[in-house]
PyMOL Python script that loads the backbone (N, CA, C, O; Angstrom):
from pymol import cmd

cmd.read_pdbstr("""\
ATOM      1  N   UNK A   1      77.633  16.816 184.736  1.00  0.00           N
ATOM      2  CA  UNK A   1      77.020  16.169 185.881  1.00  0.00           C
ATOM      3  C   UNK A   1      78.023  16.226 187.025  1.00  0.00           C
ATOM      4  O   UNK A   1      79.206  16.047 186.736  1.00  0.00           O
ATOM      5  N   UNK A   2      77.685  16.452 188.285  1.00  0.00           N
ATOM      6  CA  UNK A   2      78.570  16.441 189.460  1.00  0.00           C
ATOM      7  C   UNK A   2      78.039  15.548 190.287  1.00  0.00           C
ATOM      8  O   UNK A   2      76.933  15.683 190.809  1.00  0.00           O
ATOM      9  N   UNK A   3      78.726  14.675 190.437  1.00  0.00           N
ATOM     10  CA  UNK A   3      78.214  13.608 191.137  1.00  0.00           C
ATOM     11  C   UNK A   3      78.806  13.375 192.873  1.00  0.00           C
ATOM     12  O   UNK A   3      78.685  12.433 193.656  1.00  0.00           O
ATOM     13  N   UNK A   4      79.461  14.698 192.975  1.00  0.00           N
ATOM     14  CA  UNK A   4      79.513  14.569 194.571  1.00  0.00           C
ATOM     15  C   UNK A   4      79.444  13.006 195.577  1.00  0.00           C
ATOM     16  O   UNK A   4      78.847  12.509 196.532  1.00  0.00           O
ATOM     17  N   UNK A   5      80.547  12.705 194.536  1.00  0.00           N
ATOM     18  CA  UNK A   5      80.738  11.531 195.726  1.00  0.00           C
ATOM     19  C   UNK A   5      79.299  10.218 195.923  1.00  0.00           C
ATOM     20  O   UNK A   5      79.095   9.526 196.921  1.00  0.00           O
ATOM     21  N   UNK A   6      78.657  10.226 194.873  1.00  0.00           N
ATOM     22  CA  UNK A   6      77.417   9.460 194.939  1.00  0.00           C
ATOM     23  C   UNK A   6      78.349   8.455 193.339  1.00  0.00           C
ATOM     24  O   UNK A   6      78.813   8.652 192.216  1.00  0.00           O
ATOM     25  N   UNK A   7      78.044   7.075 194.659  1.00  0.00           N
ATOM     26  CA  UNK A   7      78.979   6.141 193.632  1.00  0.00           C
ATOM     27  C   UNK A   7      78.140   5.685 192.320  1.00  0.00           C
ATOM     28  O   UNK A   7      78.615   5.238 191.276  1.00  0.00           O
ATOM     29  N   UNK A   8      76.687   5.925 192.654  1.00  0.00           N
ATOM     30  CA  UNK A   8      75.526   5.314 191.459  1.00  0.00           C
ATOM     31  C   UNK A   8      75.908   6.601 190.380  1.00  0.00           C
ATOM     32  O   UNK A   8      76.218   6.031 189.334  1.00  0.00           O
ATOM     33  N   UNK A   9      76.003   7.865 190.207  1.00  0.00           N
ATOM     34  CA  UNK A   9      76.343   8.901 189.591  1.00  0.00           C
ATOM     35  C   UNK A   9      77.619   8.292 189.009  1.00  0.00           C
ATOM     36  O   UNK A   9      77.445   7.473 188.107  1.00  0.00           O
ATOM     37  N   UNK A  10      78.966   8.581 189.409  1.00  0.00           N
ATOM     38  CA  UNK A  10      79.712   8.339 189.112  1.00  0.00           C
ATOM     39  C   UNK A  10      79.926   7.164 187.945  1.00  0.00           C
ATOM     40  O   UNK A  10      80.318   7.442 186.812  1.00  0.00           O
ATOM     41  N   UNK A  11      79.472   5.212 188.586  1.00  0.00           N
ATOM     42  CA  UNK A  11      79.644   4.551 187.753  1.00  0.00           C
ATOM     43  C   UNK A  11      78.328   4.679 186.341  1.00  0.00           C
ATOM     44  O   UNK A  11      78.306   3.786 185.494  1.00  0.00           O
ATOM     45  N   UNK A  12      77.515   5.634 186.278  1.00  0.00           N
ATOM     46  CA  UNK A  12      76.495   5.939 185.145  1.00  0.00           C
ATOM     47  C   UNK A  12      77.346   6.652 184.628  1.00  0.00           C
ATOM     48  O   UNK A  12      77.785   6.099 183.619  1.00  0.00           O
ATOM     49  N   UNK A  13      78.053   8.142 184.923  1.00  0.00           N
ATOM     50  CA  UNK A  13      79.101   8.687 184.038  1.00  0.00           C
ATOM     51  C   UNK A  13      79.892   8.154 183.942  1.00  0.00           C
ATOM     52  O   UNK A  13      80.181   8.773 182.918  1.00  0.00           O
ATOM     53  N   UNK A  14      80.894   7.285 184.055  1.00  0.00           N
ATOM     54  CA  UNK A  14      81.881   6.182 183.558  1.00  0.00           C
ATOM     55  C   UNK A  14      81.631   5.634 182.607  1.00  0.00           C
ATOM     56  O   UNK A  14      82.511   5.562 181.749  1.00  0.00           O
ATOM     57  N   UNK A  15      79.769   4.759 182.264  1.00  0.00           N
ATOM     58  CA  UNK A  15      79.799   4.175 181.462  1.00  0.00           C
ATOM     59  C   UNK A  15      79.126   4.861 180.070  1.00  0.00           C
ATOM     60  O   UNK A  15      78.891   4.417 178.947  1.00  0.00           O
ATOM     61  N   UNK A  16      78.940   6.161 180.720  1.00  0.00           N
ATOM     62  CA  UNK A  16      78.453   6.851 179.463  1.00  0.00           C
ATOM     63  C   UNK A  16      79.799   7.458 178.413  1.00  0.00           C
ATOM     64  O   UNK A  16      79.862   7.561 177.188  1.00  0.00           O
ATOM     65  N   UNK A  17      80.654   7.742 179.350  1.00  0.00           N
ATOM     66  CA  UNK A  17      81.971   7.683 178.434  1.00  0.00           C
ATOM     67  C   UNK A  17      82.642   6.550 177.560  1.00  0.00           C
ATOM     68  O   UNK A  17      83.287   6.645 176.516  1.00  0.00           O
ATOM     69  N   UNK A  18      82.285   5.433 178.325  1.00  0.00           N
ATOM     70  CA  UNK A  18      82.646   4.094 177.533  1.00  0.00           C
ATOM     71  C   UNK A  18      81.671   4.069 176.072  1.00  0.00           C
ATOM     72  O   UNK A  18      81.986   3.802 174.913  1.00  0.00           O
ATOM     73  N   UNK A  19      80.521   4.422 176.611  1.00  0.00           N
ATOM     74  CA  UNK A  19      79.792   4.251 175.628  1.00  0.00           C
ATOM     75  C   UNK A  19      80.280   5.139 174.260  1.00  0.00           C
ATOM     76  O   UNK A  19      80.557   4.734 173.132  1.00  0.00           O
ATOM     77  N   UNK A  20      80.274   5.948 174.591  1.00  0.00           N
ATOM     78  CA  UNK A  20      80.730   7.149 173.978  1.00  0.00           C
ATOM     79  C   UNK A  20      82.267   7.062 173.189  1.00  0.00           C
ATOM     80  O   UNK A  20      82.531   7.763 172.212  1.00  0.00           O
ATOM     81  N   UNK A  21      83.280   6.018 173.830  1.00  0.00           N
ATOM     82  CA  UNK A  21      84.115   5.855 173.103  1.00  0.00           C
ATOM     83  C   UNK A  21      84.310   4.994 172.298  1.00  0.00           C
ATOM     84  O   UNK A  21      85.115   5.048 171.368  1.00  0.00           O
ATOM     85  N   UNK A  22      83.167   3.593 172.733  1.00  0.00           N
ATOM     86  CA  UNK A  22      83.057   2.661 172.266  1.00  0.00           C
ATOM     87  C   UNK A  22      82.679   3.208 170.596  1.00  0.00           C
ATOM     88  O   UNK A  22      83.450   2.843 169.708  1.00  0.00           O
ATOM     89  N   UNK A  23      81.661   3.948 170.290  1.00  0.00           N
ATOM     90  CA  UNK A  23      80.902   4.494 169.438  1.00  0.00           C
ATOM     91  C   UNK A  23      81.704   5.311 168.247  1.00  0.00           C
ATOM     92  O   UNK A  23      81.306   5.427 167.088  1.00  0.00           O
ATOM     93  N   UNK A  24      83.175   5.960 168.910  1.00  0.00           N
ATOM     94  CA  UNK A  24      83.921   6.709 168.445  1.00  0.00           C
ATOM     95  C   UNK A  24      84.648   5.712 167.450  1.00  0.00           C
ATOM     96  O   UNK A  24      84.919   5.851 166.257  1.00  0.00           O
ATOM     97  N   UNK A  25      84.904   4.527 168.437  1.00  0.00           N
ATOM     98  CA  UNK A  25      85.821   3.889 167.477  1.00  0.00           C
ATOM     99  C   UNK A  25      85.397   3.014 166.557  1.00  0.00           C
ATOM    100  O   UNK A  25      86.056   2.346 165.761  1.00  0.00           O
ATOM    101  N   UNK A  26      84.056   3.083 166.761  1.00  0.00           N
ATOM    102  CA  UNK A  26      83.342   2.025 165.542  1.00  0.00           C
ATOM    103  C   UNK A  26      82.717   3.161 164.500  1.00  0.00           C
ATOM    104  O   UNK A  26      82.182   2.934 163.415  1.00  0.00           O
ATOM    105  N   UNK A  27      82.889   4.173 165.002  1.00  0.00           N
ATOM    106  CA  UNK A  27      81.887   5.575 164.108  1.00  0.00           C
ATOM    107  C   UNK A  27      80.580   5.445 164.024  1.00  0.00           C
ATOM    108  O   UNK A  27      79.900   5.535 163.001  1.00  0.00           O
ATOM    109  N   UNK A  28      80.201   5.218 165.180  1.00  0.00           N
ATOM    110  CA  UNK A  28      78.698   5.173 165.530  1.00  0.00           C
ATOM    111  C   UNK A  28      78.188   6.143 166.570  1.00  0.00           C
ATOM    112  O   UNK A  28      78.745   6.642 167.548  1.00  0.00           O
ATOM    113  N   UNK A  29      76.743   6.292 165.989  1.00  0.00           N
ATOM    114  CA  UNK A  29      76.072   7.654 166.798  1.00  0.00           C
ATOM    115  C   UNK A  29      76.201   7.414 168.803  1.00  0.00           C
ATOM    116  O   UNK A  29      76.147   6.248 169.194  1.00  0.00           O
ATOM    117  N   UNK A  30      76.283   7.999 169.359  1.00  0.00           N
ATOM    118  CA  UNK A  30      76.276   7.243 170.923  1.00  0.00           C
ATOM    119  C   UNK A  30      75.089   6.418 171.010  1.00  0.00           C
ATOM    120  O   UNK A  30      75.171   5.414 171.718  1.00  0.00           O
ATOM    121  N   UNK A  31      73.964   6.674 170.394  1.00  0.00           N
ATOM    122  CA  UNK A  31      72.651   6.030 170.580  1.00  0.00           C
ATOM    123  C   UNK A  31      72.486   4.762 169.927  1.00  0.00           C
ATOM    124  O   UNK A  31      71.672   3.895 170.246  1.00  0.00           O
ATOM    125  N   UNK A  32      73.209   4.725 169.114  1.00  0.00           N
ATOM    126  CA  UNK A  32      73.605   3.364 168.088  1.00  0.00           C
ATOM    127  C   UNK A  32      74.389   2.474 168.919  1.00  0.00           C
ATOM    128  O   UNK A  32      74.238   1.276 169.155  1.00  0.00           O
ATOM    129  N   UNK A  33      75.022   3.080 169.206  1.00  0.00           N
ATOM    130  CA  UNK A  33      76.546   2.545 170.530  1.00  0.00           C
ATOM    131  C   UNK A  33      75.650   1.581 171.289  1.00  0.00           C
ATOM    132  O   UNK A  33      75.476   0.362 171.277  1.00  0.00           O
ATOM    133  N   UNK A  34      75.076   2.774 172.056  1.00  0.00           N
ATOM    134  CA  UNK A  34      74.250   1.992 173.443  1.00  0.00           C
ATOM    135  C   UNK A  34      73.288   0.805 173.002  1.00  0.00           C
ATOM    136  O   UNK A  34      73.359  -0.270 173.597  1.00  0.00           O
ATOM    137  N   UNK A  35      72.347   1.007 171.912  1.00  0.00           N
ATOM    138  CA  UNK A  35      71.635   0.035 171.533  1.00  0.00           C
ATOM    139  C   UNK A  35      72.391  -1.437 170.976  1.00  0.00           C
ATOM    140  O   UNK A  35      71.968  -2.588 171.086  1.00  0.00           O
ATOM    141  N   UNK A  36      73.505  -1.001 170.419  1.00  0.00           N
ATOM    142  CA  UNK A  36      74.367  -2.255 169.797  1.00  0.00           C
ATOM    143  C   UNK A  36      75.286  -2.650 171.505  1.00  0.00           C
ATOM    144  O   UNK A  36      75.904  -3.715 171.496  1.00  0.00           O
ATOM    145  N   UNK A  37      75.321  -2.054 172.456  1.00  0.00           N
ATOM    146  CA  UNK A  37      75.861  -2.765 173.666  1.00  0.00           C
ATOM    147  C   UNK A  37      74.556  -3.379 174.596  1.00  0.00           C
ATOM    148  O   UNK A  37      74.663  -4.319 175.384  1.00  0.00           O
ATOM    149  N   UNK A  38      73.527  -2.755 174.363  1.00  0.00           N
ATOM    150  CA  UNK A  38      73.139  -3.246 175.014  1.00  0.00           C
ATOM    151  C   UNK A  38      72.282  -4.528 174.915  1.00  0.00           C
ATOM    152  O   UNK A  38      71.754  -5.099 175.870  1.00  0.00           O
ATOM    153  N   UNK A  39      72.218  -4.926 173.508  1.00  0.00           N
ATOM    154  CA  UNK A  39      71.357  -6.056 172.630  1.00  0.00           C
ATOM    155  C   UNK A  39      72.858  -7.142 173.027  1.00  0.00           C
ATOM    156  O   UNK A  39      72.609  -8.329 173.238  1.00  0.00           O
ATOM    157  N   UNK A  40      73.861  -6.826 173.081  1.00  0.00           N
ATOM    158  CA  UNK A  40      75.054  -7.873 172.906  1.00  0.00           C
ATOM    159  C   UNK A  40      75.370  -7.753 174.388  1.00  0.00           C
ATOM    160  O   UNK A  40      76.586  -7.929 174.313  1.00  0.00           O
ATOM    161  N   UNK A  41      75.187  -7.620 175.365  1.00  0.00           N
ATOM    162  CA  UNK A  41      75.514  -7.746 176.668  1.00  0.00           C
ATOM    163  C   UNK A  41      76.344  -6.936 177.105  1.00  0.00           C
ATOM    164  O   UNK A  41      76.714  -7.148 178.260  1.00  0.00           O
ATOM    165  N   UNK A  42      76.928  -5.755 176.390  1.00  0.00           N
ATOM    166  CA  UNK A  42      78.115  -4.627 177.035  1.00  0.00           C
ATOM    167  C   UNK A  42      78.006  -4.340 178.164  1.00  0.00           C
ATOM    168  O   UNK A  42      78.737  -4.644 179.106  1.00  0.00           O
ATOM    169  N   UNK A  43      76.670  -3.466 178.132  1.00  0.00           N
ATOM    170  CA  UNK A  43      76.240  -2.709 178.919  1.00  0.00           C
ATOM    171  C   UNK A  43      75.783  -3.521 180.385  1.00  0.00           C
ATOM    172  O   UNK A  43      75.821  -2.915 181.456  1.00  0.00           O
ATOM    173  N   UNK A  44      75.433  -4.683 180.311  1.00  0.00           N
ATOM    174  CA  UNK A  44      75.418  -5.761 181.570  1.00  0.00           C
ATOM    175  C   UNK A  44      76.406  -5.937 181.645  1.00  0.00           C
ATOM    176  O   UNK A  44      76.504  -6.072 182.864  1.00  0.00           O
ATOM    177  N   UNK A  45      77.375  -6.067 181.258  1.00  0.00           N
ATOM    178  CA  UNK A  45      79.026  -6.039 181.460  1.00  0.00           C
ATOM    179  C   UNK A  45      79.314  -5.367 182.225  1.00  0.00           C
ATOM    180  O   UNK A  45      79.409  -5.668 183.415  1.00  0.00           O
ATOM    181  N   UNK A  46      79.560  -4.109 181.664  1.00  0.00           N
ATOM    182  CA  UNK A  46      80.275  -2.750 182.264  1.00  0.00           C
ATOM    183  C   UNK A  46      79.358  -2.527 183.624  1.00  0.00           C
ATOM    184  O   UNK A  46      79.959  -1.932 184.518  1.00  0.00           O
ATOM    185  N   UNK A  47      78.198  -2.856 183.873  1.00  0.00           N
ATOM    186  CA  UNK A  47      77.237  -2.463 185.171  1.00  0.00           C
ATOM    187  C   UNK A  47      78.309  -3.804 186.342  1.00  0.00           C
ATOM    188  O   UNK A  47      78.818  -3.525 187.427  1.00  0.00           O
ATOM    189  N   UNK A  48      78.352  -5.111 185.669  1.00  0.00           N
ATOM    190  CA  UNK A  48      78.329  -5.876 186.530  1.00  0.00           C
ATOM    191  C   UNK A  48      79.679  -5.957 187.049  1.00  0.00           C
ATOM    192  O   UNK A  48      79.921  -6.380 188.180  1.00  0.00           O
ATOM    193  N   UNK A  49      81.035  -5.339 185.795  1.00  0.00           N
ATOM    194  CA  UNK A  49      82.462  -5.732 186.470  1.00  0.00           C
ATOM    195  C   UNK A  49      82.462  -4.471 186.595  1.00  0.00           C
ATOM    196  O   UNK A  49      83.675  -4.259 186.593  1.00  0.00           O
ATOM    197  N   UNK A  50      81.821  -3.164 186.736  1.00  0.00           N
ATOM    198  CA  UNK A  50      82.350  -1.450 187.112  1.00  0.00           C
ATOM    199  C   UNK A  50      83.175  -1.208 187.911  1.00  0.00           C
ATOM    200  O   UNK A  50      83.815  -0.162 187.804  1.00  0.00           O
ATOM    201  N   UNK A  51      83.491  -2.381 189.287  1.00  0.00           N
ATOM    202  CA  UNK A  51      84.522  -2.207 190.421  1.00  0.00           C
ATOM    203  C   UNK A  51      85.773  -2.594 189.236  1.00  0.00           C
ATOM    204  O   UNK A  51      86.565  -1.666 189.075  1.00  0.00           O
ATOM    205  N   UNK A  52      85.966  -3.488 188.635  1.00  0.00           N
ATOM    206  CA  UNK A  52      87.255  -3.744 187.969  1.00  0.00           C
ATOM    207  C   UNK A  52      87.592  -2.771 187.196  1.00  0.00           C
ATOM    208  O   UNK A  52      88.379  -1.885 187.526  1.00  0.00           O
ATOM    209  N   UNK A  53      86.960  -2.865 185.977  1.00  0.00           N
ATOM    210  CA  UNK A  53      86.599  -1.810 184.677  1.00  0.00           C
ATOM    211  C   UNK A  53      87.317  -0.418 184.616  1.00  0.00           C
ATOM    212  O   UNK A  53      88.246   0.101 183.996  1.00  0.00           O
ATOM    213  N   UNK A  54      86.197  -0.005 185.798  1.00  0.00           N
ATOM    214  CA  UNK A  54      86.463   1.565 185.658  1.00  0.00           C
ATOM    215  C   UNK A  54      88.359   2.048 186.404  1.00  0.00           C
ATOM    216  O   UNK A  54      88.842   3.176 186.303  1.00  0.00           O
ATOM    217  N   UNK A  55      89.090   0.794 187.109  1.00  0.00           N
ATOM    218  CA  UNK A  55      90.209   0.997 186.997  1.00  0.00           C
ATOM    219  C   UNK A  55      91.456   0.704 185.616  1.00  0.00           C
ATOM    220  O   UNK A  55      92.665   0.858 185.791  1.00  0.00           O
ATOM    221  N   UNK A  56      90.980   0.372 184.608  1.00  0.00           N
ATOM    222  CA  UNK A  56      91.240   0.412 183.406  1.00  0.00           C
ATOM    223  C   UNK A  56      91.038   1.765 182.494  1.00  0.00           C
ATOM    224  O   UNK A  56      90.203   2.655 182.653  1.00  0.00           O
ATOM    225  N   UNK A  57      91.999   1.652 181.547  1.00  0.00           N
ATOM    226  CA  UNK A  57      91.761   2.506 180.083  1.00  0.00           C
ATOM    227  C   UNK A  57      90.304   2.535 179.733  1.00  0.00           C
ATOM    228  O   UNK A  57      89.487   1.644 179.964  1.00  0.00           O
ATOM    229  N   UNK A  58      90.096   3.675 179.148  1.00  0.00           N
ATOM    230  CA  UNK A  58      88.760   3.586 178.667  1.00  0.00           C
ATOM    231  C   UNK A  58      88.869   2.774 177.116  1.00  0.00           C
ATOM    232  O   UNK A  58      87.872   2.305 176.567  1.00  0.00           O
ATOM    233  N   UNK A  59      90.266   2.703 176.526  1.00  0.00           N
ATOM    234  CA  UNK A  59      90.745   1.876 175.450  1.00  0.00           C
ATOM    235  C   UNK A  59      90.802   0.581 175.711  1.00  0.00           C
ATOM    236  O   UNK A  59      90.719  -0.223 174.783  1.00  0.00           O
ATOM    237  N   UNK A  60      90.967   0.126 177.135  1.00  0.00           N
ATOM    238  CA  UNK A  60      91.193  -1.629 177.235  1.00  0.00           C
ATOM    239  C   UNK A  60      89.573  -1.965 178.018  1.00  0.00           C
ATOM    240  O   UNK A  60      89.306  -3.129 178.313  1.00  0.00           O
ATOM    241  N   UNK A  61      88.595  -0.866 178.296  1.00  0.00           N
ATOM    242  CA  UNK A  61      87.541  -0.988 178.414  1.00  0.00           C
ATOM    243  C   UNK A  61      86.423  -1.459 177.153  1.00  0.00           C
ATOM    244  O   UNK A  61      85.435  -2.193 177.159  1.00  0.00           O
ATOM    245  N   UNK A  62      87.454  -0.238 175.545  1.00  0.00           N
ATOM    246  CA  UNK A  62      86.215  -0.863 174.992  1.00  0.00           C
ATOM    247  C   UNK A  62      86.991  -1.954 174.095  1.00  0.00           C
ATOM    248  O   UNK A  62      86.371  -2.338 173.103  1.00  0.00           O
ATOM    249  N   UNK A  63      88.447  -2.577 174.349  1.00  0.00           N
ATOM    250  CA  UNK A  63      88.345  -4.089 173.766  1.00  0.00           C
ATOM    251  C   UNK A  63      87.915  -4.813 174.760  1.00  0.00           C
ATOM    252  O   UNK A  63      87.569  -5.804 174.117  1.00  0.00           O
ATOM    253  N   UNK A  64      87.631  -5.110 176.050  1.00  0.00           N
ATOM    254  CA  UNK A  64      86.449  -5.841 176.308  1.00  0.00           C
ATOM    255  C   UNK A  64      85.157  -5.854 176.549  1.00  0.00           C
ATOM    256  O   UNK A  64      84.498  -6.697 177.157  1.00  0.00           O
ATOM    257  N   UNK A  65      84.693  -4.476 175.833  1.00  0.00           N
ATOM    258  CA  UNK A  65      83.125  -4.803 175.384  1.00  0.00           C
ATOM    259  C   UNK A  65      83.061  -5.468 173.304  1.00  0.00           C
ATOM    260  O   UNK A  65      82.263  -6.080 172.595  1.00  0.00           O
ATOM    261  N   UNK A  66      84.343  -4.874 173.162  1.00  0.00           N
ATOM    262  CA  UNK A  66      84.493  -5.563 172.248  1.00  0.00           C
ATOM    263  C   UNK A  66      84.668  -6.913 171.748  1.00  0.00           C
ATOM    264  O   UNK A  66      84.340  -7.356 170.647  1.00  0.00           O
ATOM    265  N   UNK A  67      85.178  -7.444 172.625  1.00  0.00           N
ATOM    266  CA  UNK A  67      85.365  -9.015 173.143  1.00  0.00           C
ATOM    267  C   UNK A  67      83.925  -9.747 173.508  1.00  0.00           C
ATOM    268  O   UNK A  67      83.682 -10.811 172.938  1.00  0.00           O
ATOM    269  N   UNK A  68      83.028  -9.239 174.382  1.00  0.00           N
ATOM    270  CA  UNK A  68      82.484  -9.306 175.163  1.00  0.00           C
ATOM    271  C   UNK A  68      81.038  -9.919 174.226  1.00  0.00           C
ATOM    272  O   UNK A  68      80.429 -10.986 174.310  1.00  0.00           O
ATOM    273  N   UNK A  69      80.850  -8.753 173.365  1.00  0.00           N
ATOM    274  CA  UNK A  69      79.642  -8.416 172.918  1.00  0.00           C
ATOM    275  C   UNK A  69      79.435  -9.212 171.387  1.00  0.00           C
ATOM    276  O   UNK A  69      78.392  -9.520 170.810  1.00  0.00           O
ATOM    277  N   UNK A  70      80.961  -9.420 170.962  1.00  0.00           N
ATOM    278  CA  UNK A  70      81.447 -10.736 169.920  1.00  0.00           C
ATOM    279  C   UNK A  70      81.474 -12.035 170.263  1.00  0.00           C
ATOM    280  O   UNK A  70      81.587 -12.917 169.412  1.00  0.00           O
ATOM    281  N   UNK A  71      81.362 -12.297 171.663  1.00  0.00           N
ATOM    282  CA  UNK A  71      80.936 -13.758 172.239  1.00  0.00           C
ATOM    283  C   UNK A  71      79.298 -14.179 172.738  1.00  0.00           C
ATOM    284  O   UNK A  71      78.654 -15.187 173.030  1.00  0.00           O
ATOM    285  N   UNK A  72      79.083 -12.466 172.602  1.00  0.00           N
ATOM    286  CA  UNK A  72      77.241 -12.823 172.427  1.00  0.00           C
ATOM    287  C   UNK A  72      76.580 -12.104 171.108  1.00  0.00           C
ATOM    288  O   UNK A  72      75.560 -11.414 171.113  1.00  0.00           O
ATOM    289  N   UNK A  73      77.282 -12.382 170.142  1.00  0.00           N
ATOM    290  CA  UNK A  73      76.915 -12.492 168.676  1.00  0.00           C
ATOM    291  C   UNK A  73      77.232 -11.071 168.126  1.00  0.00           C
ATOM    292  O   UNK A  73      76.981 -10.997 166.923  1.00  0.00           O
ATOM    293  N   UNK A  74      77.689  -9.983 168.642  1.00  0.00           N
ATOM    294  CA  UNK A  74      77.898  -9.104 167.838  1.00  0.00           C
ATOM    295  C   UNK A  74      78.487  -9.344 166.935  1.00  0.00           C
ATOM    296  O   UNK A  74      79.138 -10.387 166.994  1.00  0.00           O
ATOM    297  N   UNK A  75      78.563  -8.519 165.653  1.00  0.00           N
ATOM    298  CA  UNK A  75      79.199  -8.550 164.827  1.00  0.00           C
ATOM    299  C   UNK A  75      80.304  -7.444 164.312  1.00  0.00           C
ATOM    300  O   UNK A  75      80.943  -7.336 163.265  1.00  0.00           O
ATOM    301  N   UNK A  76      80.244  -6.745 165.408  1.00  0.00           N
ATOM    302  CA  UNK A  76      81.521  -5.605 165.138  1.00  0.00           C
ATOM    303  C   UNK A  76      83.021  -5.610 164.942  1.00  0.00           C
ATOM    304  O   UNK A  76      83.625  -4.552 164.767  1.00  0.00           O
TER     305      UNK A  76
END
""", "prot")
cmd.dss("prot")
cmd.show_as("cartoon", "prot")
cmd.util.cbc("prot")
cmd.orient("prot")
């Protein structure tokens, strides 16, 4: 995807990588990922702090969806 400077592009590929790593480190399919972030609030997360976030690790990104998504009942 080339997102030419279109900030809505950009923070959607940001969080598709999160997603994507999030998934890696739990060994889950990306589609599993997204559905388990987005039932636990990740994914409203990552949309709502993206100005903070995306200046972080994509590693200290997913301990606080990890954090995040364990204070709204995940169980990961």
């Amino acid at each position: 995807m080339n997102c030419n400077g279109n900030d809505t592009c950009k923070q959607i590929e940001w969080t598709v990588v999160c997603v994507n790593e999030f998934a890696k480190n739990f060994e889950l399919t990306p589609r599993n990922a997204f559905h388990y972030l987005n039932a636990f609030g990740g994914i409203k997360f990552l949309m709502e702090h993206y100005v903070a976030e995306h200046m972080l690790s994509f590693d200290d990104a997913v301990d606080d969806l990890i954090f995040v998504c364990r204070q709204n009942g995940g169980g990961l």
